[in-house]
ROSE-4610 file (N, C-alpha, C; in Angstrom, 1 decimal, always signed):
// ROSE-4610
residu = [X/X/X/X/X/X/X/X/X/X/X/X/X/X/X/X/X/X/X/X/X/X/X/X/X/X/X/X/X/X/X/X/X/X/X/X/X/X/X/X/X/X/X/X/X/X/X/X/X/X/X/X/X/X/X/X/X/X/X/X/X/X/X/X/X/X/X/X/X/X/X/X/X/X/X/X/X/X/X/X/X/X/X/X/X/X/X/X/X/X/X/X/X/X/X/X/X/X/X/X/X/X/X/X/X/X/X/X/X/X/X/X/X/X/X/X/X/X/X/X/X/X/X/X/X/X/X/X/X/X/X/X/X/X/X/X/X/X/X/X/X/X/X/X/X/X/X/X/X/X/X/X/X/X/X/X/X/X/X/X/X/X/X/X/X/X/X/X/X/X/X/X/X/X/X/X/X/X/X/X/X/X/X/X/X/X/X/X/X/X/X/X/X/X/X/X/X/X/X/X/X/X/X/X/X/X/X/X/X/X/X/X/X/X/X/X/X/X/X/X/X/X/X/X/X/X/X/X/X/X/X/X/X/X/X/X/X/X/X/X/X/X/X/X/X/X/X/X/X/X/X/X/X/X/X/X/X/X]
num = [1/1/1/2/2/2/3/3/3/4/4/4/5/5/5/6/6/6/7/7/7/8/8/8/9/9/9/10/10/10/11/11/11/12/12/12/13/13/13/14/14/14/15/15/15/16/16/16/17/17/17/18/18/18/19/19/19/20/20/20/21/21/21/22/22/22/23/23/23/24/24/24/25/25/25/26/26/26/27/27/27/28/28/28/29/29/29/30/30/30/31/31/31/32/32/32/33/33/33/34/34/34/35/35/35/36/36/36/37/37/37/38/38/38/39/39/39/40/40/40/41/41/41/42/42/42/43/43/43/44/44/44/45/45/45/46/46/46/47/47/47/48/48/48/49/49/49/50/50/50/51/51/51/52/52/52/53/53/53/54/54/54/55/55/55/56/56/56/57/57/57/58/58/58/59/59/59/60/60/60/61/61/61/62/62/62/63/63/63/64/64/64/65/65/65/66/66/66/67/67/67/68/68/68/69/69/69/70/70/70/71/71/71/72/72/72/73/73/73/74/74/74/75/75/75/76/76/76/77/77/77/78/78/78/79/79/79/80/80/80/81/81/81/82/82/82/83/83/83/84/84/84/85/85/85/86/86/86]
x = [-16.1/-15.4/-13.9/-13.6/-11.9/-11.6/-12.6/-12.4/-12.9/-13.3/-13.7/-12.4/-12.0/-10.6/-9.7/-9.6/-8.5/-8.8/-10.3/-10.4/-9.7/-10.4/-10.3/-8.9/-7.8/-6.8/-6.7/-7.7/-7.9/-9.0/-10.1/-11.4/-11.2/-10.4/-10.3/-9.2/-8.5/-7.3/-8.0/-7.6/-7.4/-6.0/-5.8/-4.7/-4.8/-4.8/-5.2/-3.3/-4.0/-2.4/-1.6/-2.1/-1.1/-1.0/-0.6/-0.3/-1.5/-1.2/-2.3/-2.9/-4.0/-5.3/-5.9/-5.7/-6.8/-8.0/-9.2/-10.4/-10.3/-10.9/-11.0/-12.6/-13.2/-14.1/-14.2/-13.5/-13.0/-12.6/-12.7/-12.6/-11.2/-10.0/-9.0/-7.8/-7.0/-5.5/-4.1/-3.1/-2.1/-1.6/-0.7/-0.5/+0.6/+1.3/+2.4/+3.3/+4.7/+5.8/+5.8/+5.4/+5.7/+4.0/+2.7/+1.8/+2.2/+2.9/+2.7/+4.0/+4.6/+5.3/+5.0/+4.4/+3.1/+2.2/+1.9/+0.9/+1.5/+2.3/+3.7/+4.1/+4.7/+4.9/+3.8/+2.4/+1.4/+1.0/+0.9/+0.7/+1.7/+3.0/+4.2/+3.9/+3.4/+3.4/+2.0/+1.1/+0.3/+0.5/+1.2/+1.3/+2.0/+3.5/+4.2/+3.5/+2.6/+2.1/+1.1/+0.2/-0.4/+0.6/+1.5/+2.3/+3.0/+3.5/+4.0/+2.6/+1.4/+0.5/-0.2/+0.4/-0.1/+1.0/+2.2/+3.8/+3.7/+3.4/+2.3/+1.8/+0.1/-0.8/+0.1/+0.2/+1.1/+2.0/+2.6/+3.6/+3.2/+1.8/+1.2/+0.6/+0.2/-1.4/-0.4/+0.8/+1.7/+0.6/+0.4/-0.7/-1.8/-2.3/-3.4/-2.6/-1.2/-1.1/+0.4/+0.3/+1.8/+2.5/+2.0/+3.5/+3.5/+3.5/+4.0/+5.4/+6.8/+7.7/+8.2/+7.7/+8.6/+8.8/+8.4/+9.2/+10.3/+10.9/+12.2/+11.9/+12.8/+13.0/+13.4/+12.2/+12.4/+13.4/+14.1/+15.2/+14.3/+14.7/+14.4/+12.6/+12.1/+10.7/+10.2/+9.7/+9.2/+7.9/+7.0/+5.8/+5.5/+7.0/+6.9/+5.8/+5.3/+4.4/+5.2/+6.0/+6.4/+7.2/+6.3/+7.3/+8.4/+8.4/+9.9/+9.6/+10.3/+10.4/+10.9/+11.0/+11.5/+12.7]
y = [+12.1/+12.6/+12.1/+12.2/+11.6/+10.2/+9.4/+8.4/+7.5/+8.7/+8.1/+8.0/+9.5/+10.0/+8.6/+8.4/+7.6/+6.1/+5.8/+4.9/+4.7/+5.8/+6.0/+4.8/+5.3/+4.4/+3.2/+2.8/+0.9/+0.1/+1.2/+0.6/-0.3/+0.7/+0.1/-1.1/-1.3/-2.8/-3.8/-5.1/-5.9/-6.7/-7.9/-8.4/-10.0/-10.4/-11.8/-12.4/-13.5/-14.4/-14.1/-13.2/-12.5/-11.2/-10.8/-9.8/-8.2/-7.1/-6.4/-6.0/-5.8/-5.8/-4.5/-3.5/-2.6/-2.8/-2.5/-2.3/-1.3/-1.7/-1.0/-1.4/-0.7/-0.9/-2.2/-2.3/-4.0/-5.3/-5.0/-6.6/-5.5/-6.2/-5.9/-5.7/-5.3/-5.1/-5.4/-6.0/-5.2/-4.0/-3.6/-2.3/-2.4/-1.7/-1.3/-1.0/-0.9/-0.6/+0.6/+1.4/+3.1/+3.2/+2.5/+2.2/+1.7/+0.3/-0.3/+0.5/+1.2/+1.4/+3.0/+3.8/+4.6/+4.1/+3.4/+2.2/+1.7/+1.3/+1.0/+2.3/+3.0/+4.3/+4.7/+5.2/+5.3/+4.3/+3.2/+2.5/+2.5/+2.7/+2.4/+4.1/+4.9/+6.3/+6.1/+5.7/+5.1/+4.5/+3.4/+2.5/+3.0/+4.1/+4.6/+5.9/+6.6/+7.5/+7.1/+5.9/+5.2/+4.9/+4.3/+3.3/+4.9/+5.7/+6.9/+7.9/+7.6/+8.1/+7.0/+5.9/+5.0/+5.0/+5.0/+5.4/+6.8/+7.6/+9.3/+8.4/+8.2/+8.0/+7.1/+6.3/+4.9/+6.0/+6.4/+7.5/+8.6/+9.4/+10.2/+9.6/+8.3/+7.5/+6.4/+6.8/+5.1/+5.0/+5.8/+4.8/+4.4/+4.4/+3.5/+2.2/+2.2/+1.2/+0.4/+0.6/+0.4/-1.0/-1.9/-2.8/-2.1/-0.9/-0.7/+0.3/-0.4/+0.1/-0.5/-1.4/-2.3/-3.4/-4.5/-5.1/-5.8/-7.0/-6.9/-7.6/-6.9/-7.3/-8.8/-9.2/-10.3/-10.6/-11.8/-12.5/-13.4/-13.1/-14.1/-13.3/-12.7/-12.2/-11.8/-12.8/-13.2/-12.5/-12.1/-11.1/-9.4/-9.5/-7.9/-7.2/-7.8/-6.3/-5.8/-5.7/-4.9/-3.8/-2.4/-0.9/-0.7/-1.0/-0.2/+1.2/+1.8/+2.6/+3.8/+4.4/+5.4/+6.9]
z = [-1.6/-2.7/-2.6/-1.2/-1.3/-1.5/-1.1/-1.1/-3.2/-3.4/-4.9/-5.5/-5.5/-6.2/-5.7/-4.5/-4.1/-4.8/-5.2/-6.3/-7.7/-7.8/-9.4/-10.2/-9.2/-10.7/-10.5/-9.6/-9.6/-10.1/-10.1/-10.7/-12.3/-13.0/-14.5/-14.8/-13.5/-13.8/-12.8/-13.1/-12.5/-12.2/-11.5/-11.4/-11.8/-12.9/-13.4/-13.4/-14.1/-14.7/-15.3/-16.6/-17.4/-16.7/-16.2/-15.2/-15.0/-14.4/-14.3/-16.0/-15.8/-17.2/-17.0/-18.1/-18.0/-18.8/-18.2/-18.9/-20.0/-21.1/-22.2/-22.6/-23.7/-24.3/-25.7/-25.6/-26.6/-25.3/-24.3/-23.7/-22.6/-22.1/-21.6/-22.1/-21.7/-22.4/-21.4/-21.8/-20.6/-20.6/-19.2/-19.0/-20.0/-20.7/-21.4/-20.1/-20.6/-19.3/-18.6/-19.3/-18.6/-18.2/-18.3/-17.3/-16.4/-15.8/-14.8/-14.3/-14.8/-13.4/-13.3/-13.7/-13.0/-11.6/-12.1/-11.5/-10.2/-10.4/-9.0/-8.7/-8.8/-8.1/-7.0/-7.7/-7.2/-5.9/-6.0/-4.8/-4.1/-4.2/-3.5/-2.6/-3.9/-2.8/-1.6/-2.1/-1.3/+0.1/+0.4/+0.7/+2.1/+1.5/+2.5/+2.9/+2.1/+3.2/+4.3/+4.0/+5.2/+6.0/+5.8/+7.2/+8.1/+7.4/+8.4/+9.1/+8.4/+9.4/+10.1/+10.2/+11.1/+12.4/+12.2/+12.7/+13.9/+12.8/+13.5/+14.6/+14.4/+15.2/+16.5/+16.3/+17.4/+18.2/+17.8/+18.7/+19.3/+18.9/+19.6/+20.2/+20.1/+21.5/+21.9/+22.4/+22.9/+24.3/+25.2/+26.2/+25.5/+24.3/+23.5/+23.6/+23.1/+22.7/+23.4/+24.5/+25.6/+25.2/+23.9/+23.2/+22.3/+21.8/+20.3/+20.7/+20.4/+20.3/+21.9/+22.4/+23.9/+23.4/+22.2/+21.9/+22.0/+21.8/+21.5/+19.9/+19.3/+17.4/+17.5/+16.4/+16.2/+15.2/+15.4/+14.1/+13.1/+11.8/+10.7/+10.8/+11.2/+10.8/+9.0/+9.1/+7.9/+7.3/+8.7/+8.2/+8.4/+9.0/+8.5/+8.9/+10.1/+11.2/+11.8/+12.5/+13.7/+13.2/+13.1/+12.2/+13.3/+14.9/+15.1/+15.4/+16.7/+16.4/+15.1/+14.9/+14.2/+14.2]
C-alpha cells in the first residue's frame, strides 16, 4: 500500500524533450507552472527525507560502516556522494 501511494504522482508524467508530460486521455500535455513546481517540491521533499534517513541509519550502524564520516573531504568533488558528517 505504501509503496503504491508513494507512486501514484509519477505514474501519470513522463520526462521527454519538451519537458515533463502528463498523461491525459487525449494523448499527453505539459505540466503548466504551478504543476511542475508542485511536482518539484514533492520530489525535492522526497529526496531530502531519504538522504536524512539514510544520514540516521549511517550514524546509528558506524561499525557497519567504519569509512562513513573518517574521510578526508574531497576538493572540486563533482559527484556529490560523500554526505559528511552532520
Amino acid at each position: 500500500m505504501v509503496t503504491t501511494l508513494e507512486a501514484l504522482p509519477f505514474l501519470d508524467k513522463k520526462i521527454k524533450n519538451s519537458g515533463i508530460v502528463q498523461s491525459a486521455a487525449d494523448g499527453s500535455r505539459n505540466l503548466d507552472q504551478a504543476q511542475y513546481d508542485d511536482f518539484e517540491q514533492h520530489v525535492r521533499d522526497r529526496a531530502f527525507f531519504y538522504r536524512d534517513r539514510l544520514v540516521t541509519y549511517l550514524n546509528a550502524n558506524k561499525a557497519l560502516f567504519p569509512s562513513y564520516g573518517n574521510c578526508e573531504p574531497v576538493k572540486n568533488n563533482s559527484i556529490g556522494i560523500y554526505l559528511g558528517p552532520r
